[in-house]
N, CA, C and O of each residue as an XYZ file, in Angstrom:
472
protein
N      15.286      3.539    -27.028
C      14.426      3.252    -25.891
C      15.134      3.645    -24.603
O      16.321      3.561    -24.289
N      14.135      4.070    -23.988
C      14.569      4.842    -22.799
C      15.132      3.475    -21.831
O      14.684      2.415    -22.268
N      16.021      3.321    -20.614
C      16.016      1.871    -19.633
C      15.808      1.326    -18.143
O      16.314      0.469    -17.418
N      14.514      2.545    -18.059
C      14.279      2.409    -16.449
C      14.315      1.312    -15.835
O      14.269      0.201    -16.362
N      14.416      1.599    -14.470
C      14.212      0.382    -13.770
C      12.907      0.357    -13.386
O      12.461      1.343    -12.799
N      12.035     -0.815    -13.659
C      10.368     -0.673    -13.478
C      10.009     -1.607    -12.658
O       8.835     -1.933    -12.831
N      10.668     -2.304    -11.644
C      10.537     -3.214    -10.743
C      11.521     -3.697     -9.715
O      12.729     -3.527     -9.885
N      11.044     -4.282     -8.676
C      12.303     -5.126     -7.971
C      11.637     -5.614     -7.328
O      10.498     -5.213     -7.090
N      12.288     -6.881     -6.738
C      12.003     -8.354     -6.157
C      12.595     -8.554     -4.883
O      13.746     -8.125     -4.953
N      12.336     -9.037     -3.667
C      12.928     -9.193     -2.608
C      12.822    -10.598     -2.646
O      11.760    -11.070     -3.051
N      13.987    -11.560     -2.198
C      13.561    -13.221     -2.203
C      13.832    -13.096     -0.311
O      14.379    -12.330      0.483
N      12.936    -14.576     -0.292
C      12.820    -14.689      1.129
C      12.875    -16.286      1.475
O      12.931    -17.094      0.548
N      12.859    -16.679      2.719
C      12.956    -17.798      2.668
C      11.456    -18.186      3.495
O      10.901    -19.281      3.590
N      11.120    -17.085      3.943
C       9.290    -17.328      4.988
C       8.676    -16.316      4.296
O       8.786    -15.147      4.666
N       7.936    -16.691      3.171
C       6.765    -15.273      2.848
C       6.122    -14.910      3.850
O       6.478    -13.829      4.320
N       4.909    -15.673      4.584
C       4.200    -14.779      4.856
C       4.986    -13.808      6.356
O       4.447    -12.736      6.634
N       6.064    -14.212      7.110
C       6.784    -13.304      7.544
C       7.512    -12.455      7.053
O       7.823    -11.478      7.735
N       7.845    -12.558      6.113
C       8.412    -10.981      4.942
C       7.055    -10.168      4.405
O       7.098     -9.002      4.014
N       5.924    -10.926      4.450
C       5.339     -9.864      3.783
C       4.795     -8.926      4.925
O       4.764     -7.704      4.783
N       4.268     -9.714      6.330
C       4.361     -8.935      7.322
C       4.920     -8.131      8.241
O       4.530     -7.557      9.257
N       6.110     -8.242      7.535
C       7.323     -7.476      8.277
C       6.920     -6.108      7.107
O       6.217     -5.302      7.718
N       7.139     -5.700      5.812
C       7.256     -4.833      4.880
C       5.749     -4.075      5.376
O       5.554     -2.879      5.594
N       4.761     -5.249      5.467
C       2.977     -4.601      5.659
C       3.459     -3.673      7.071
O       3.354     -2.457      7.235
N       3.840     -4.382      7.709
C       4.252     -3.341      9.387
C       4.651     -2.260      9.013
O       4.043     -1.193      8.934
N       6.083     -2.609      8.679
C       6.875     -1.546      8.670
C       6.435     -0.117      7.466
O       6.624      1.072      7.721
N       6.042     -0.475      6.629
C       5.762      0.274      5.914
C       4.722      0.399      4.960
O       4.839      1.074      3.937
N       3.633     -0.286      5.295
C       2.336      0.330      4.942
C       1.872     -0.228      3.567
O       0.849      0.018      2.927
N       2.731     -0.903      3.346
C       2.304     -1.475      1.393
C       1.027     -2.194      1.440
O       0.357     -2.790      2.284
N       0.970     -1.951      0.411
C      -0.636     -3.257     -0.300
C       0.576     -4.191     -0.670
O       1.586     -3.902     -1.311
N       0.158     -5.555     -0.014
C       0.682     -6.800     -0.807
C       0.019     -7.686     -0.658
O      -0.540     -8.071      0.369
N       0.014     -8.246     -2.033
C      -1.259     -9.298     -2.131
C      -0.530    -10.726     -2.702
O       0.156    -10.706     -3.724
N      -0.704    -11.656     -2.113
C      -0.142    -13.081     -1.862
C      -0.790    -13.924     -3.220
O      -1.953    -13.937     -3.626
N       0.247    -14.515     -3.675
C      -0.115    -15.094     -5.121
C       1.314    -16.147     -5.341
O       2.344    -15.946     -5.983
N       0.862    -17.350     -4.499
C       1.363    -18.408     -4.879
C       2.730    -18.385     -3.919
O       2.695    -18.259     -2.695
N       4.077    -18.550     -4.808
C       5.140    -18.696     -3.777
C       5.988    -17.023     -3.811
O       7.164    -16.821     -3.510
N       4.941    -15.960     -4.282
C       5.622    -14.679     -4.530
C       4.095    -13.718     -4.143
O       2.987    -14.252     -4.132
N       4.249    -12.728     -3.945
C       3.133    -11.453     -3.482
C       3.433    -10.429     -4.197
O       4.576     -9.993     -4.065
N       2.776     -9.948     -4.875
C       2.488     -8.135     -5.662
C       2.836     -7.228     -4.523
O       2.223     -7.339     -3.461
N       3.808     -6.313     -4.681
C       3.777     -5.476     -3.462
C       3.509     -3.622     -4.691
O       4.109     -3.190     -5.675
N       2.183     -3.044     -3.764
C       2.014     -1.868     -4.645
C       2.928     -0.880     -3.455
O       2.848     -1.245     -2.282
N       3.257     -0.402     -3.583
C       4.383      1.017     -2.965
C       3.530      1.847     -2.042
O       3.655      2.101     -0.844
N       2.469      2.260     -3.090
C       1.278      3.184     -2.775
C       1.734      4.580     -3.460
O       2.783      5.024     -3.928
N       0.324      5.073     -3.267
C       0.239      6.438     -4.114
C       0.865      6.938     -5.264
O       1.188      8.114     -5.432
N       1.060      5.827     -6.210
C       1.431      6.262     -7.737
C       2.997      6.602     -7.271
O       3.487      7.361     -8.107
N       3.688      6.367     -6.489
C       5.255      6.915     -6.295
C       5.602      5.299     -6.538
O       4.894      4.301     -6.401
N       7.070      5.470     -6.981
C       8.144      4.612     -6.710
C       7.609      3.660     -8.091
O       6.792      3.988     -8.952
N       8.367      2.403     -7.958
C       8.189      1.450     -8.712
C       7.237     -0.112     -8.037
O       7.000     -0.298     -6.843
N       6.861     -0.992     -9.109
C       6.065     -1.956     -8.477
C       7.065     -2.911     -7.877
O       8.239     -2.588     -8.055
N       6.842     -4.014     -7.205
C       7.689     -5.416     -7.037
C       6.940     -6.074     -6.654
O       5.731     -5.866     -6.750
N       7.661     -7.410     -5.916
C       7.641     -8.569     -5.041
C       8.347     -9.530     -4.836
O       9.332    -10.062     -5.348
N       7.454     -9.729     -3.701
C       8.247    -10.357     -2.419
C       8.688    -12.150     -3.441
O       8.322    -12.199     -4.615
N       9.254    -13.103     -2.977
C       9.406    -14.136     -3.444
C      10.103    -15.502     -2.792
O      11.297    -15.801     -2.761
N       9.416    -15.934     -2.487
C      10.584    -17.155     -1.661
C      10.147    -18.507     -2.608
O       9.231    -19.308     -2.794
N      11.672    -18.094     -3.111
C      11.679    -19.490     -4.831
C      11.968    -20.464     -3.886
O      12.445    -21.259     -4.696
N      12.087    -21.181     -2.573
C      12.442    -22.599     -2.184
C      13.484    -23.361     -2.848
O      13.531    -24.551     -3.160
N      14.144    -22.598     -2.966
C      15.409    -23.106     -3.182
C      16.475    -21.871     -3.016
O      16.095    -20.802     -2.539
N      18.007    -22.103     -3.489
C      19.071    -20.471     -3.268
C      18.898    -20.058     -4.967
O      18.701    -20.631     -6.038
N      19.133    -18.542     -4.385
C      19.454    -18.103     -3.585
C      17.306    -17.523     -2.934
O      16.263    -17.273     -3.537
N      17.735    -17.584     -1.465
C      17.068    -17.409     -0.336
C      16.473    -16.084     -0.347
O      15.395    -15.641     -0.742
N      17.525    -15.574      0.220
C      17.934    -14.095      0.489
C      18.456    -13.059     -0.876
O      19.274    -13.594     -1.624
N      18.132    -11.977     -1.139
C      18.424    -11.371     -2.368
C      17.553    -10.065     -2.551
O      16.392    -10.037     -2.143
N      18.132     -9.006     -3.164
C      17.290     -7.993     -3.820
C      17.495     -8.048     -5.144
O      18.620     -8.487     -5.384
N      16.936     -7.811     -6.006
C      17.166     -7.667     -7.510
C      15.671     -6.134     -7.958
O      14.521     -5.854     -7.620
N      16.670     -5.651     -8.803
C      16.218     -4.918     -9.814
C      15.929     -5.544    -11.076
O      16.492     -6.480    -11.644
N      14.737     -4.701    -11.467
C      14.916     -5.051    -12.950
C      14.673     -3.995    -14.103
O      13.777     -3.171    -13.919
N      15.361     -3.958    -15.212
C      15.623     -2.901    -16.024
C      14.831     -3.409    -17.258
O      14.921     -4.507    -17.806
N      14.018     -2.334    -17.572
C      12.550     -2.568    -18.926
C      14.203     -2.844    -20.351
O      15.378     -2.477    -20.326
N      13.362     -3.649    -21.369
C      14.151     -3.955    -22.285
C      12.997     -4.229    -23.440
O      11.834     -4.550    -23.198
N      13.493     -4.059    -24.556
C      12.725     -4.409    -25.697
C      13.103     -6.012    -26.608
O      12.494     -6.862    -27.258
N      14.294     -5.762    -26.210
C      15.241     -7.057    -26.814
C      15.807     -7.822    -26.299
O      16.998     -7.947    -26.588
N      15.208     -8.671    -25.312
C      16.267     -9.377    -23.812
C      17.024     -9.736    -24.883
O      18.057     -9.069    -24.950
N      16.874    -10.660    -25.871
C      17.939    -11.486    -26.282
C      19.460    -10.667    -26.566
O      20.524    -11.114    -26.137
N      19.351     -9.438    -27.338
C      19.962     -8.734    -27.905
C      21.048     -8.343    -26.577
O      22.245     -8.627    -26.605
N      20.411     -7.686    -25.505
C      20.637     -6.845    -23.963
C      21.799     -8.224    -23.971
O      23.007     -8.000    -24.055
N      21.240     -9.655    -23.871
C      21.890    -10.706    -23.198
C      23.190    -10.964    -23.990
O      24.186    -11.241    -23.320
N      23.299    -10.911    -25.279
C      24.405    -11.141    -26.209
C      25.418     -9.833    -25.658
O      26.493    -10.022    -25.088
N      24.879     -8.586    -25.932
C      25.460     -7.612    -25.263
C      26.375     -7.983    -23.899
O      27.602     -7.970    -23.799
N      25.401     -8.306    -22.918
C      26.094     -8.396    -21.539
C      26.917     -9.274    -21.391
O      27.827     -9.009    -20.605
N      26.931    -10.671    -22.083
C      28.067    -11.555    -22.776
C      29.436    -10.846    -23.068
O      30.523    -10.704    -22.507
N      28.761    -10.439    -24.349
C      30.282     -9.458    -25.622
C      30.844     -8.299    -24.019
O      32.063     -8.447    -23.938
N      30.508     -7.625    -23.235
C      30.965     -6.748    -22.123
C      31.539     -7.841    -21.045
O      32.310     -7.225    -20.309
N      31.482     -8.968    -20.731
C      31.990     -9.421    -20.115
C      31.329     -9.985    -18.792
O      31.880    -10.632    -17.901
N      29.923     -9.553    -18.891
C      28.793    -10.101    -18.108
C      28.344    -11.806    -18.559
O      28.628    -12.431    -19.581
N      27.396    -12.298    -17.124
C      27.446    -13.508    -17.686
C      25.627    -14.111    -17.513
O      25.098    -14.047    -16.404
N      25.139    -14.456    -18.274
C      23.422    -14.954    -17.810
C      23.580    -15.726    -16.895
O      24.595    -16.416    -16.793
N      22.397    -15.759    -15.883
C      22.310    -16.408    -14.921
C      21.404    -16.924    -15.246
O      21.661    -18.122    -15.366
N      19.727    -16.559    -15.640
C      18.595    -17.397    -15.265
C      17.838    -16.536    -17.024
O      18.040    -15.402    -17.456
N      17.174    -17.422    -17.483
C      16.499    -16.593    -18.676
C      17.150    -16.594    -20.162
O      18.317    -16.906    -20.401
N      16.267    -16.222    -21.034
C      15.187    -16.110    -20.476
C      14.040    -16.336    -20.242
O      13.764    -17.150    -21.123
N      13.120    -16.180    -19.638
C      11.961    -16.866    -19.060
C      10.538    -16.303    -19.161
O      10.200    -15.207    -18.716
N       9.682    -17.243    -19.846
C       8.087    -16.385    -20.254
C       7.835    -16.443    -18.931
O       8.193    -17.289    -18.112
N       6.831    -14.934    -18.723
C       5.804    -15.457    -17.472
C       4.510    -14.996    -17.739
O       4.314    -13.953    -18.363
N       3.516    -15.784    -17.260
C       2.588    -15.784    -17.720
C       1.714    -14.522    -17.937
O       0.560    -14.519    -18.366
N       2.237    -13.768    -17.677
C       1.074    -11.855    -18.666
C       1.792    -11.849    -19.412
O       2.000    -10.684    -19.749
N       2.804    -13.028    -20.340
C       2.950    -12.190    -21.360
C       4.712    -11.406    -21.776
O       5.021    -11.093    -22.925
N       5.605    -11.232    -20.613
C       6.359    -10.309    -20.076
C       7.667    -11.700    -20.410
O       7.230    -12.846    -20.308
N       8.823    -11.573    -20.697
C       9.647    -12.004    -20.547
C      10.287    -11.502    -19.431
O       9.933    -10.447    -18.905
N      11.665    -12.520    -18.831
C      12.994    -11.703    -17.552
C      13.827    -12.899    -17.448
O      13.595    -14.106    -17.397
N      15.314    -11.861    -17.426
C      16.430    -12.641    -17.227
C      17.025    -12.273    -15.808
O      16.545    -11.369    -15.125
N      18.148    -13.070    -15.399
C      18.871    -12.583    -14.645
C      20.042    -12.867    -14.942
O      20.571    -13.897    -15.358
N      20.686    -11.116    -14.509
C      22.362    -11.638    -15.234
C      23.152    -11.330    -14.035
O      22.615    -10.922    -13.005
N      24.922    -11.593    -14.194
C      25.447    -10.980    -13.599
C      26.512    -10.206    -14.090
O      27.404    -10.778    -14.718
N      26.572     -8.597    -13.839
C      27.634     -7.594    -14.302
C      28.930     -8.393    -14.158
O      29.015     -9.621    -14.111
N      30.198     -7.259    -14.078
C      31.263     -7.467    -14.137
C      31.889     -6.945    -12.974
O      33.101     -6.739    -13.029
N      31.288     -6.707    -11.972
C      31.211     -6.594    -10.721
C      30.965     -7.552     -9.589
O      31.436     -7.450     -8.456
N      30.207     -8.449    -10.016
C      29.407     -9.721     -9.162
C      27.983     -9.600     -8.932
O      27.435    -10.495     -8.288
N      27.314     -8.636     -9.359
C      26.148     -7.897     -9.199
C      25.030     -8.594     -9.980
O      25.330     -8.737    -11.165
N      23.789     -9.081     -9.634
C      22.864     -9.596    -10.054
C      21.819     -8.652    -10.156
O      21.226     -7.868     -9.415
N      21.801     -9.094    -11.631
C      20.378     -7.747    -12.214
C      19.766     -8.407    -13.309
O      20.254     -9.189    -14.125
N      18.053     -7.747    -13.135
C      17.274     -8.188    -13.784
C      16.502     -7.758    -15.469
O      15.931     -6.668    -15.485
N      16.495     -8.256    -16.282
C      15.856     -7.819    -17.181
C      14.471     -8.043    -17.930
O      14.219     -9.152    -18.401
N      13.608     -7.026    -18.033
C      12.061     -7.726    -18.313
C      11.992     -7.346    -19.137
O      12.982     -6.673    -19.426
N      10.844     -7.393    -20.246
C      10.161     -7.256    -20.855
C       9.091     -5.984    -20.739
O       8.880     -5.572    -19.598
N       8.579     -5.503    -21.561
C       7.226     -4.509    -21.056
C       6.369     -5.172    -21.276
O       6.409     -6.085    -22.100
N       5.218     -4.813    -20.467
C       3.854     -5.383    -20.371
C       3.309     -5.678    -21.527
O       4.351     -6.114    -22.016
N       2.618     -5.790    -22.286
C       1.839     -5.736    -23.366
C       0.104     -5.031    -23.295
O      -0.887     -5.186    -22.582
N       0.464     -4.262    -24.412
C      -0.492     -3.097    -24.327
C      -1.975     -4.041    -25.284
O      -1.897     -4.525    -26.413
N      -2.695     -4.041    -24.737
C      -4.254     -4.640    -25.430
C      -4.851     -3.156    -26.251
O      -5.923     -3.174    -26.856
């Protein structure tokens, strides 16, 4: 399996001023859904995300996240390398699993699931 990165997340501590700062500055569709917003890129370029202010730390943050078939497997892996889980992993509701780990760097990165095909 191929291991793109098919998403990323911005955390915030004021949504609807992050989402109006990104809508200004750069033109996105983002659509507000609870304590996080869908942000589309536009025109079929780039990857999807969103915005997120979890109310609690961390606040502030970017995260990626890298498609996986086997979080569990990825997570034992990033263990045995010397990486460590942070958060996950975690159902969300379409269906999609995601973890968050951290490299061997200090680096926080994400791992999902693929969508599920009907």
């Amino acid at each position: 399996m191929a291991r793109p990165v098919v998403h990323f997340e911005i955390g915030c501590e004021d949504l609807t001023k992050t989402i109006d700062f990104y809508k200004e500055v750069f033109s996105w569709n983002i659509i507000p859904e609870g304590i996080s917003a869908k942000i589309d890129t536009g025109a079929g370029k780039g990857i999807p995300g969103h915005i997120t202010a979890l109310g609690h730390e961390p606040g502030k943050y970017i995260n990626i996240y890298i498609e996986t078939d086997d979080i569990a497997a990825d997570l034992s892996r990033i263990e045995t390398g010397g990486g460590q889980i942070l958060v996950g992993p975690i159902q969300l509701p379409d269906g999609r699993s995601f973890a968050w780990f951290q490299d061997i760097a200090g680096n926080t990165v994400g791992l999902i699931t693929p969508e599920k095909k009907e």
